[in-house]
C-alpha positions in Angstrom: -56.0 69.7 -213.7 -53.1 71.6 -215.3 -49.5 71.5 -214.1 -46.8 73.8 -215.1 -43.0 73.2 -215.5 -40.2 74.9 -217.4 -43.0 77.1 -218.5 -45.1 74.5 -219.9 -48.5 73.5 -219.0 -49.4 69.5 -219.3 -52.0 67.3 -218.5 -51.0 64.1 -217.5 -52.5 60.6 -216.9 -51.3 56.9 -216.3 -48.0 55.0 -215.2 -45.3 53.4 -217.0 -43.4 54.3 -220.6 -43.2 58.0 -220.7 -44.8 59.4 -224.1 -45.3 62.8 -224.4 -48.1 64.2 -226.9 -47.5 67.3 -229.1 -50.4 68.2 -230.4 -51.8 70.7 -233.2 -51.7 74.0 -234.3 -55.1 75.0 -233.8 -55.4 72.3 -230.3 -54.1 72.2 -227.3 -53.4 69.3 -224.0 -56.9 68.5 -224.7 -56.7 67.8 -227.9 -55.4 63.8 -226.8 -58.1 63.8 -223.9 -58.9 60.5 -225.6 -55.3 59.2 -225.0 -55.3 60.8 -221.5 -58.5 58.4 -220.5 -57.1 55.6 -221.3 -53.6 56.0 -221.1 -52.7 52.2 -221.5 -49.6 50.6 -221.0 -47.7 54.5 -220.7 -47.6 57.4 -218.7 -48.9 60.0 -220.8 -47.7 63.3 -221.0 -49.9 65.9 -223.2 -48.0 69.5 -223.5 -49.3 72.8 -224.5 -47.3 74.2 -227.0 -45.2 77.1 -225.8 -47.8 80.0 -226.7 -50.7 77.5 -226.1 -52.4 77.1 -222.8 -50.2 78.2 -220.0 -46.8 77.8 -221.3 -44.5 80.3 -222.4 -45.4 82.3 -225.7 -41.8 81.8 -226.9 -39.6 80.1 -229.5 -41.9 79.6 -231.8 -39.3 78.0 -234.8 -38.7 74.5 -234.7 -35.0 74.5 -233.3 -36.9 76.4 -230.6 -39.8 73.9 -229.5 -37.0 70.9 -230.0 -35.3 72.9 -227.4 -38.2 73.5 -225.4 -39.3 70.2 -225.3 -35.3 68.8 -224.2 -35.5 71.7 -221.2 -39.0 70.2 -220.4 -38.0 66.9 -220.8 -35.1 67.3 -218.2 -37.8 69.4 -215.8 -39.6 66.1 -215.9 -36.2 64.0 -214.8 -37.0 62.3 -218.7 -34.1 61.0 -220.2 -36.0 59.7 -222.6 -39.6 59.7 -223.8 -41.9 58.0 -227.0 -43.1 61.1 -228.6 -46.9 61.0 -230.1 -47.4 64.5 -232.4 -50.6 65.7 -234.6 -49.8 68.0 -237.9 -47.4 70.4 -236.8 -47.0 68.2 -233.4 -45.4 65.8 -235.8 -43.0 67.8 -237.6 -41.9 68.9 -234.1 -41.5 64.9 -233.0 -39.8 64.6 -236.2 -37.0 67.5 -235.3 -36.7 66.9 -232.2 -35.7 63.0 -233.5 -33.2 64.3 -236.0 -31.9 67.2 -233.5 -31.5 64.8 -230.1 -32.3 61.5 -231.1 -31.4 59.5 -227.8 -34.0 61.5 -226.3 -36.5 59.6 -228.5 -37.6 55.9 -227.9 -40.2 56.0 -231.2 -42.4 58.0 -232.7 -45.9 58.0 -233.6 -46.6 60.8 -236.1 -50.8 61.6 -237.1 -51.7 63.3 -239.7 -48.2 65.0 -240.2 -45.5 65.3 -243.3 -41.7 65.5 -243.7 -42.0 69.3 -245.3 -44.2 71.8 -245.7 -46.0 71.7 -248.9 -44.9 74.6 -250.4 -41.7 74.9 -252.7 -42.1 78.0 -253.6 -42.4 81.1 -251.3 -45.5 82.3 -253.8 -47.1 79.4 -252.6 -46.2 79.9 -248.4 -47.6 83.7 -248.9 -50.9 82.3 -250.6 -51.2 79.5 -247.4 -50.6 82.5 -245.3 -53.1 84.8 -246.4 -55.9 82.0 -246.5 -55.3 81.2 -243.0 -55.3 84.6 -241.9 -58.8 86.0 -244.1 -61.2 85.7 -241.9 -59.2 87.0 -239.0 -58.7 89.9 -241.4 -62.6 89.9 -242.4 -63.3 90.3 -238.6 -63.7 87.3 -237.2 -62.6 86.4 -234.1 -60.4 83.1 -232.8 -63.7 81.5 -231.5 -65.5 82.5 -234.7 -63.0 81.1 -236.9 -63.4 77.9 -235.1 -66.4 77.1 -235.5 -66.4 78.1 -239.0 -63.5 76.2 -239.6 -63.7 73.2 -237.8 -65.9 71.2 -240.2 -63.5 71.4 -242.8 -61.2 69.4 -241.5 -63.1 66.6 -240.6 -63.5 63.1 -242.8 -67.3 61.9 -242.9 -67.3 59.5 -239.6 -66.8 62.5 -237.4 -70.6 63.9 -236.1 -71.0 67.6 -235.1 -69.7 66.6 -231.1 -66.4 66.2 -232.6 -66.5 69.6 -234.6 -67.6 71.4 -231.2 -64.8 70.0 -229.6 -62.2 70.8 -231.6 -63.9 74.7 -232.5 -63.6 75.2 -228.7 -59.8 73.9 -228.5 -59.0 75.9 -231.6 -61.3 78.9 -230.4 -58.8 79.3 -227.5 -55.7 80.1 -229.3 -54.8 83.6 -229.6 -54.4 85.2 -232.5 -50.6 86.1 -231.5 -49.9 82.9 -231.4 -52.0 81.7 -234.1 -50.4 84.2 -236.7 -46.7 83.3 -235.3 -47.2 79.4 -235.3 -48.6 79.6 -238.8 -45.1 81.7 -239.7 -43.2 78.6 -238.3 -45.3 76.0 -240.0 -43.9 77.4 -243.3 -40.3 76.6 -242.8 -40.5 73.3 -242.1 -38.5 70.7 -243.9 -36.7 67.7 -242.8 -37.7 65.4 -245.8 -33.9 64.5 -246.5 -33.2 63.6 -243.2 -36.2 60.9 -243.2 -33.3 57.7 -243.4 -31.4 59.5 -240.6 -34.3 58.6 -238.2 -33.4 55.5 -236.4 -36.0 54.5 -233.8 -39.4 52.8 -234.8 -41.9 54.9 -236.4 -46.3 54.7 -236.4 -47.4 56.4 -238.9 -51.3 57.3 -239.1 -53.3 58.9 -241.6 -56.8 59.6 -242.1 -58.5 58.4 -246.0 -59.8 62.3 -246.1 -57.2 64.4 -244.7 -56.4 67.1 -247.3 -53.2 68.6 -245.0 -51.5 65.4 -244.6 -52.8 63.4 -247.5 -52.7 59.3 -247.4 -50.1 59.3 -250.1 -47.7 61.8 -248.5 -47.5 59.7 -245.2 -47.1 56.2 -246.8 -44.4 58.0 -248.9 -43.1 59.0 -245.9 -43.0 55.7 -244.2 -41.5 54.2 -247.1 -38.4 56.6 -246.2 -38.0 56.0 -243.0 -35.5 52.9 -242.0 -38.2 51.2 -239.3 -41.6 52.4 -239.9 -45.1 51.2 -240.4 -47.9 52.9 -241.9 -52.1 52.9 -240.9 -55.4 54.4 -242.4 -58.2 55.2 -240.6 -60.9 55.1 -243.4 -63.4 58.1 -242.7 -61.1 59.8 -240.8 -60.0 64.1 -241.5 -57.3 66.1 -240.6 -58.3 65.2 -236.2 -57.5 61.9 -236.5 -57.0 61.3 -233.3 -60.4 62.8 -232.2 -62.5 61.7 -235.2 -61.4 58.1 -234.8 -60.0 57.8 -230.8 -60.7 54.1 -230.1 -59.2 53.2 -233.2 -55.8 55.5 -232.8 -55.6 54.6 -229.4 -55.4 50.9 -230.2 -52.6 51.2 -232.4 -50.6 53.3 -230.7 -51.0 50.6 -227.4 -50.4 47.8 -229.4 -47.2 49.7 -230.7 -46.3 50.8 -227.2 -46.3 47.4 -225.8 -44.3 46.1 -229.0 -41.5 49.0 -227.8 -41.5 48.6 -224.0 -41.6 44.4 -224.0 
């Protein structure tokens, strides 16, 4: 069951080493159900993104969600937590390290990147405008889903996997999904990569097309204490195409932090 604090709605599960998970753009708490079940050596903390869930639909830039996360943090009585974030989760981990970094202990970033892609703004509008066609074409959230689902899977993901995350994704709302996607854009904090002090897991999935292999293990190579995984098979979901596998590593890197 759902709690709400500081505006935020959270699932939570375990005891010991805080770690709060930030998931997705299209996902939501449930998006680390997998981590929730077996929760390991941590207490894990899985957040809806303000605009997701529950929580407040505000703030949507990433100074905002840093700041939303510290006020949440404090609502928690967390002076410090391990942050875990997915794709835009990430990038949001990754700000709110180089924005408060005592607040971080380490960071395990899935299937995220330093930047947006985009140098240009020609090619943010064209990244806009195919994420938002078949809104436009008349479909709905929920329709968009499950249409869009598959796509970002890798081949070891079966069609349970795609259901599950077309029904997390078929629950945002288009508000949110439009001002998210706005935010996604600005991203960029790949010069501040060496200013990152705490240990860093980094995991990408073989065929993830938004957060390519290369990009991440570029990535690692930047930051000052970092190692760097594959899960071969594995999309865009990492975390709930391959859940066994990301859950061991991030336990084994847990333990590694909190010994």
């Amino acid at each position: 069951m759902k709690t709400t604090t500081a505006g935020i709605s959270y699932l939570e599960a375990g005891d010991g080493a805080p770690v709060i998970c930030l998931h997705g753009i299209g996902g939501g708490a449930e998006s680390f159900a997998a981590l929730l079940d077996d929760p390991g050596p941590a207490r894990v903390i899985s957040w809806d993104m303000p605009g997701y869930g529950e929580s407040d639909p505000r703030n949507l830039t990433f100074s905002g969600l840093s700041d939303m996360l510290a006020r949440f943090m404090v609502a928690m009585d967390l002076r410090q937590a391990h942050l875990v974030g997915h794709s835009i989760g990430g990038m949001v981990a990754l700000e709110h390290a180089v924005r408060c970094p005592d607040e971080v202990a380490s960071l395990t970033l899935i299937g995220t990147t330093p930047a947006f892609g985009g140098r240009d703004d020609t090619f943010k509008q064209a990244f806009l405008k195919a994420r938002m066609e078949p809104l436009e074409r008349g479909l709905s959230m929920e329709d968009m889903a499950r249409e869009g689902a598959p796509q970002m899977l890798g081949p070891i993901a079966g069609r349970q996997v795609a259901d599950e995350v077309a029904a997390i994704m078929g629950r945002v709302s288009r508000a949110t999904w439009e001002a998210i996607l706005e935010c996604l854009v600005t991203f960029n904090r790949r010069e501040d990569l060496a200013r990152v002090p705490m240990p860093c897991l980094l995991i990408a999935g073989s065929h993830d097309m938004n957060a390519p292999q290369r990009t991440m293990e570029k990535m690692a190579g930047a930051l000052p204490d970092a190692e760097f995984h594959v899960i071969e098979g594995a999309g865009h979901m990492i975390n709930q195409e391959a859940p066994d596998q990301v859950n061991a590593l991030i336990h084994d890197f847990l333990r590694r932090q909190t010994q």
